[in-house]
C-alpha positions in Angstrom: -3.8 -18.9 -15.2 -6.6 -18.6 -12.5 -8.9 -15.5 -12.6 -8.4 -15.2 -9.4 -6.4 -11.9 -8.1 -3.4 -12.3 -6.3 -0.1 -10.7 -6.8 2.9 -11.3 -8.3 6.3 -9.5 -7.1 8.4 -8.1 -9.5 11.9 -6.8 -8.0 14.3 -4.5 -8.5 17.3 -3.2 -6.6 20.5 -1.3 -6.7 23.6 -1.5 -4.5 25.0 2.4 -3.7 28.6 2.6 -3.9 30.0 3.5 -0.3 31.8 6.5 -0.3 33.2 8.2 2.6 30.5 6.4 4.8 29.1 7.2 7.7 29.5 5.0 11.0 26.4 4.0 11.3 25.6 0.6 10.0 24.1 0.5 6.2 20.3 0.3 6.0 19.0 -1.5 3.5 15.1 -0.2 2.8 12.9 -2.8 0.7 10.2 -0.8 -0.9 7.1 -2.8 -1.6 4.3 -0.6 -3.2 1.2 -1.7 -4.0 -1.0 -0.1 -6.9 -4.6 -0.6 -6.4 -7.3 0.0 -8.5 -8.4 2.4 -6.3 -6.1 2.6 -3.0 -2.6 2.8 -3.3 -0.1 2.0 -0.5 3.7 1.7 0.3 5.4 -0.4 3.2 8.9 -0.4 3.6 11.3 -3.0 5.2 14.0 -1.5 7.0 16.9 -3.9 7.8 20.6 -3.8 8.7 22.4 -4.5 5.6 22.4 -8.6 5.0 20.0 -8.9 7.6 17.1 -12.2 5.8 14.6 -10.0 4.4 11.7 -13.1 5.4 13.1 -12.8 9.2 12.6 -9.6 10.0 10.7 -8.1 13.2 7.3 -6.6 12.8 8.6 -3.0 14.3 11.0 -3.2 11.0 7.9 -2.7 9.0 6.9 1.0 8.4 3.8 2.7 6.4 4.6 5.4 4.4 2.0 7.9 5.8 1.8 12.1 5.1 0.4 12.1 2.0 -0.1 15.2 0.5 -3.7 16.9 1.2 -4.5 13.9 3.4 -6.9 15.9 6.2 -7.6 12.1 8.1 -4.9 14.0 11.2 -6.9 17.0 11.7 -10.6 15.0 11.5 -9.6 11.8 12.9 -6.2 12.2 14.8 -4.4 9.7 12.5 -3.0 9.2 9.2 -4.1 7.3 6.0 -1.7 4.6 5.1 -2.8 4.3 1.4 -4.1 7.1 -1.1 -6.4 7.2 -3.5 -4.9 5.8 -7.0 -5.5 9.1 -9.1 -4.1 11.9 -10.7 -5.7 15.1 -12.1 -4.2 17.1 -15.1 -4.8 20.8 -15.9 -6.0 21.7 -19.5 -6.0 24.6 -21.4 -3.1 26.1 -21.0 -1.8 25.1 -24.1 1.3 24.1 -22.8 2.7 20.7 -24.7 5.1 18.3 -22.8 8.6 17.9 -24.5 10.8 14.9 -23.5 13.8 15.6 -21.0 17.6 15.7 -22.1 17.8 12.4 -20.4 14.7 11.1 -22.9 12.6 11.1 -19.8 9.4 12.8 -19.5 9.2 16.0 -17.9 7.5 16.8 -14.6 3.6 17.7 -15.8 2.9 21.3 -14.4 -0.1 21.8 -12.4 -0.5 17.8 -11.9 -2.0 16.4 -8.7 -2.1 13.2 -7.5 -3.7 11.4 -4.5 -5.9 13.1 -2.2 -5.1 16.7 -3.5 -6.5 15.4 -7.3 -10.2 15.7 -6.3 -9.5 19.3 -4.8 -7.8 20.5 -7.6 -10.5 19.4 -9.8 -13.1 21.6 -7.9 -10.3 24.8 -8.6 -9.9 24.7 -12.5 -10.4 22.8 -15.8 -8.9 19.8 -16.2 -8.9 16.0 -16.8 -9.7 13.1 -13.8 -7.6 10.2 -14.6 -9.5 7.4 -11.9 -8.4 3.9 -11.8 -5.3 4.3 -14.4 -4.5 0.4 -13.7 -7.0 -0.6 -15.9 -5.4 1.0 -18.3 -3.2 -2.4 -17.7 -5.9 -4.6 -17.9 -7.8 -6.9 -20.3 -11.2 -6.2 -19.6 -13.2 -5.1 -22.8 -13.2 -1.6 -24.0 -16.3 -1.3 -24.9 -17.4 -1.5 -21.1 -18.8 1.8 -19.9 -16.3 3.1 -17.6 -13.4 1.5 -19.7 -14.8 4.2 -22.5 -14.6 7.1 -20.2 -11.2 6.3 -19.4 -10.3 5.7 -23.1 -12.0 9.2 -24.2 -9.9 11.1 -21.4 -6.4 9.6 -22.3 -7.7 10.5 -25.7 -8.1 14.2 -24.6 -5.0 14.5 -23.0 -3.3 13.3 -25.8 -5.0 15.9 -28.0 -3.9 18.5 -25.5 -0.4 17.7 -25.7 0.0 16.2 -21.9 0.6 12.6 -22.6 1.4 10.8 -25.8 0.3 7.5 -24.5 -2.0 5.8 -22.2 0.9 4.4 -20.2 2.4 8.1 -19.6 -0.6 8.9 -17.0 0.6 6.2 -14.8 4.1 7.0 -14.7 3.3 10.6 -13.8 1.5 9.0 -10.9 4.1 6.3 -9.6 6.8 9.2 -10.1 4.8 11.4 -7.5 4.2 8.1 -5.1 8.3 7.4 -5.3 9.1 11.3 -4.8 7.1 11.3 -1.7 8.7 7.8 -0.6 11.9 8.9 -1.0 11.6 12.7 0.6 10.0 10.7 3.9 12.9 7.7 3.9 14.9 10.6 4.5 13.0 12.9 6.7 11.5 9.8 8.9 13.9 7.7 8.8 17.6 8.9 7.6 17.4 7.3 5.2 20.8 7.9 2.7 20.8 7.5 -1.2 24.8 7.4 -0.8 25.4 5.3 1.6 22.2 3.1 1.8 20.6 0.1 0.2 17.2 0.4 -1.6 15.6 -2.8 -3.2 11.7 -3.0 -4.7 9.1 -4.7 -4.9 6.1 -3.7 -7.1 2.7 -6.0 -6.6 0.7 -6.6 -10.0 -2.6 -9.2 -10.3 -1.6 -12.4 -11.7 -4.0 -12.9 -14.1 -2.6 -9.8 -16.1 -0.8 -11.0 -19.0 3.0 -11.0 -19.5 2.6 -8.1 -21.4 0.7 -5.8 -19.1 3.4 -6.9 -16.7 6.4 -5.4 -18.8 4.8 -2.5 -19.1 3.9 -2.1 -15.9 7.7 -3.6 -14.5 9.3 -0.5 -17.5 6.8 2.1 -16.2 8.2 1.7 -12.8 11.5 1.5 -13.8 10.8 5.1 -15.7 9.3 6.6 -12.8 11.7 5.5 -10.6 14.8 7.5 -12.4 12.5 10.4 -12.8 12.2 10.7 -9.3 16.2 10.4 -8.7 15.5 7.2 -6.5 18.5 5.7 -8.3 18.3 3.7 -11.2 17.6 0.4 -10.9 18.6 -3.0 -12.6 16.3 -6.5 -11.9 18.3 -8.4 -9.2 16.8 -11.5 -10.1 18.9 -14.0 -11.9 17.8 -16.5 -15.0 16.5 -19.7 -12.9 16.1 -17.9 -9.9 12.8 -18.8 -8.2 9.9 -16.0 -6.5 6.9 -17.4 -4.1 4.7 -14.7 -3.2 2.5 -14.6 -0.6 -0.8 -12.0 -0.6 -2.1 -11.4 2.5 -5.1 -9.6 1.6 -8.9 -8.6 3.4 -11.0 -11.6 1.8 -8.1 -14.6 0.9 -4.4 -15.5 1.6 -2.9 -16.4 -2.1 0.1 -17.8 -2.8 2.0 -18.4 -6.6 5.6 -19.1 -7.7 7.5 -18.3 -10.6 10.4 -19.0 -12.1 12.9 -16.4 -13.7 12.9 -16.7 -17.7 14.8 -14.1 -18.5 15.5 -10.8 -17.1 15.8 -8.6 -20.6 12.9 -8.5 -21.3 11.6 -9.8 -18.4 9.7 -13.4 -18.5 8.5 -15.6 -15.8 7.3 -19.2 -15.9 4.7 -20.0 -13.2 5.6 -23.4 -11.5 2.5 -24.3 -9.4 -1.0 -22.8 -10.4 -2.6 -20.2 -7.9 -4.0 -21.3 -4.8 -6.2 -19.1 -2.2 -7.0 -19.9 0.9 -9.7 -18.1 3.1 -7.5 -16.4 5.4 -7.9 -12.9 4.8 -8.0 -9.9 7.4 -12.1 -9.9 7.3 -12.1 -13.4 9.5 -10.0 -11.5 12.5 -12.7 -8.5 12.2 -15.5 -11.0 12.3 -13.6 -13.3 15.0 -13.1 -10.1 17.0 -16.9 -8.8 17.0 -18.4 -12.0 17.9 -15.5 -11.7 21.1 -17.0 -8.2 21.7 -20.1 -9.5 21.7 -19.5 -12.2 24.0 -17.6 -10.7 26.4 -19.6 -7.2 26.9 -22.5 -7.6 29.3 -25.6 -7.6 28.4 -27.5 -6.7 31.2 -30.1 -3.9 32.0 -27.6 -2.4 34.3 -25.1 -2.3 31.5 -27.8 -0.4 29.1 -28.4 1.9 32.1 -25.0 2.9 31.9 -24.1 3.2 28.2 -27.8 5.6 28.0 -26.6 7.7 30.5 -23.8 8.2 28.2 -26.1 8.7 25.4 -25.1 5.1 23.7 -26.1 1.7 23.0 -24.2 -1.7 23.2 -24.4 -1.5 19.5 -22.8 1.9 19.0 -20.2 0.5 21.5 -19.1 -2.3 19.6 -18.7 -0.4 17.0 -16.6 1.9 18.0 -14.4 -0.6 19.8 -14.0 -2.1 15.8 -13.1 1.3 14.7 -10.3 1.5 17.5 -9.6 -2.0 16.6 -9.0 -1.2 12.7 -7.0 1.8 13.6 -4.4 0.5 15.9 -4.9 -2.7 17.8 -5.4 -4.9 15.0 -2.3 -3.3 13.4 0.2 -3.3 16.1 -0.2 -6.5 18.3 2.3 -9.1 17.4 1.7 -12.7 17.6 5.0 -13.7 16.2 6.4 -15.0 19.7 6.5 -18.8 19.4 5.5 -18.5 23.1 2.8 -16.1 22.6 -0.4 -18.0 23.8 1.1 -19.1 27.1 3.1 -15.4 28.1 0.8 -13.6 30.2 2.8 -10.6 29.5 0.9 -10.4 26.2 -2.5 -9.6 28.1 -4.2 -6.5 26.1 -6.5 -4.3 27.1 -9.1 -2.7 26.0 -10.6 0.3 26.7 -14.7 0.1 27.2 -16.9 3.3 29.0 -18.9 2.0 31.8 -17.3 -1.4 32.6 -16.6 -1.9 36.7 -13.9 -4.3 37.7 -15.0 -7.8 38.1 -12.1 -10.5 38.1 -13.9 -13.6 37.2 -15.0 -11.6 34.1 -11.9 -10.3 33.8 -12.8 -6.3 33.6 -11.0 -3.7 34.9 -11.9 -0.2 35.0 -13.4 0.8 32.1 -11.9 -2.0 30.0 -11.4 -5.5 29.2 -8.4 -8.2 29.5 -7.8 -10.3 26.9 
């Protein structure tokens, strides 16, 4: 298998038994969640139920934002989409963890996860758990910061907390579905008895197939912990998955074929290719159309130092609007969308003057 990261899909869903339903249509939400090493995200699908999960519309497609101690709305008007991958544990109190009735672990009291993690540390003792995927991984254990991870799963399992390395990350995906679930429901309306929830969980293909169950059971775990329903694989034996990872530096793409589903096992039936079509080339492509397109013109500088900037500093602001929204919302799906004038945008830019051969208008440019 290439070294190469991409990602490989592994599903799971649950049909809710309709009860009494509303008259609304069904919703079907497919939850795609992506643990990073260090930035964790979740995007949901939400379709009418048998709607083609591959055709849906680009406004079907919704962050899951408000993450707990996220401050990005107060200091820069708009939320985070991902959070950091993290979760901090108090020690000391000499409190032990005890397995549910259910045979599930129980919630960990005092835990933080995300954004609030590094401010709780600040507050009291405790243990940092960064980067709990390598925990997953294959890289060697004698490498420095796979030793400090090793020595504090170690000290939580003195302490009680955890009895195994794989309990830290489970804590942390049971927080991330918790907080999916509570704003499904508050955003959205989203129903647990009368809706229809599928998932997908990203993991790097070169992990081996035994990282991957134990990733694909944690999940499961963490899933019934946080009373998102639990789940069975929907895939069937022979079934085939291609995945497609459209990610900052390459576009990868793998298929796999379905082994078996108890324990899980998948074949891969063409080798891992990537392509250089990440998100970086439309942030390049973008700059050098700033770049052409802004004057560059001693009247021009006149202006942007009367407003105490430079055509540098411009630019890069206009990336950082970019990044935040532009780049995010614009949809080029429309087969017709290079000939449609009604797809002009427009960008806002201080001190431009309306010029039609340019094509400026006031403060900004068409595109």
């Amino acid at each position: 298998m290439a070294n190469k990261i991409s990602k490989v899909a592994l599903t799971m869903s649950t049909d809710v038994q309709i009860q009494d339903a509303p008259a609304r249509q069904q919703m079907r939400a497919v939850v795609c969640k992506d643990t990073g090493t260090s930035m964790s995200s979740v995007t949901v699908a939400l379709l009418k139920n048998g709607q083609d999960a591959v055709k849906f519309a680009r406004e079907d497609s919704k962050n899951i934002l408000n993450f707990p101690g996220d401050r990005a709305p107060e200091l820069q008007g708009c939320h985070r989409f991902e959070h950091p991958t993290n979760i901090f544990y108090v020690t000391g109190s000499g409190q032990r963890m005890v397995p549910r009735d259910d045979g599930l672990r129980a919630d960990v009291p005092g835990a933080s996860w995300g954004f609030e993690a590094h401010q709780a540390r600040l507050e009291q003792p405790g243990v940092l758990i960064t980067n709990p995927k390598l925990l997953f991984s294959d890289i060697d254990r004698s490498d420095r910061t796979m030793v400090a991870l090793d020595t504090k799963i170690q000290r939580l399992k003195t302490g009680g907390i955890v009895q195994n390395k794989l309990d830290v990350l489970e804590d942390l995906e049971t927080e991330m579905f918790c907080h999916t679930l509570k704003e499904l429901q508050k955003q959205y309306g989203f129903s647990l008895e009368h809706d229809v929830v599928e998932f997908v969980v990203c993991v790097p293909s070169a992990w081996s197939p035994t990282a991957c169950r134990h990733m694909y059971n944690t999940e499961l775990k963490a899933l019934k912990r946080a009373a998102f329903l639990p789940v069975d694989a929907n895939r069937s034996v022979g079934d085939n998955v291609v995945v497609v990872d459209a990610g900052g530096g390459t576009t990868d793409v793998v298929s796999y074929k379905v082994l078996s589903k108890e324990p899980l096992k998948l074949e891969e039936i063409a080798s891992t290719e990537g392509r250089m079509f990440g998100s970086t080339y439309l942030d390049d492509a973008f700059r050098e159309l700033l770049e052409d397109r802004l004057p560059n013109t001693a009247k021009y500088w006149q202006i942007l130092a009367y407003m105490n900037k430079t055509r540098e500093e411009t630019i890069e602001d206009l990336m950082g609007a970019w990044e935040r929204t532009l780049k995010r919302t614009i949809d080029v799906t429309p087969k017709d969308f290079a000939e449609d004038d009604g797809h002009t945008m427009e960008i806002m830019v201080p001190g431009l003057a309306p010029n039609a051969a340019r094509r400026f208008g006031n403060n900004k440019i068409l595109i």
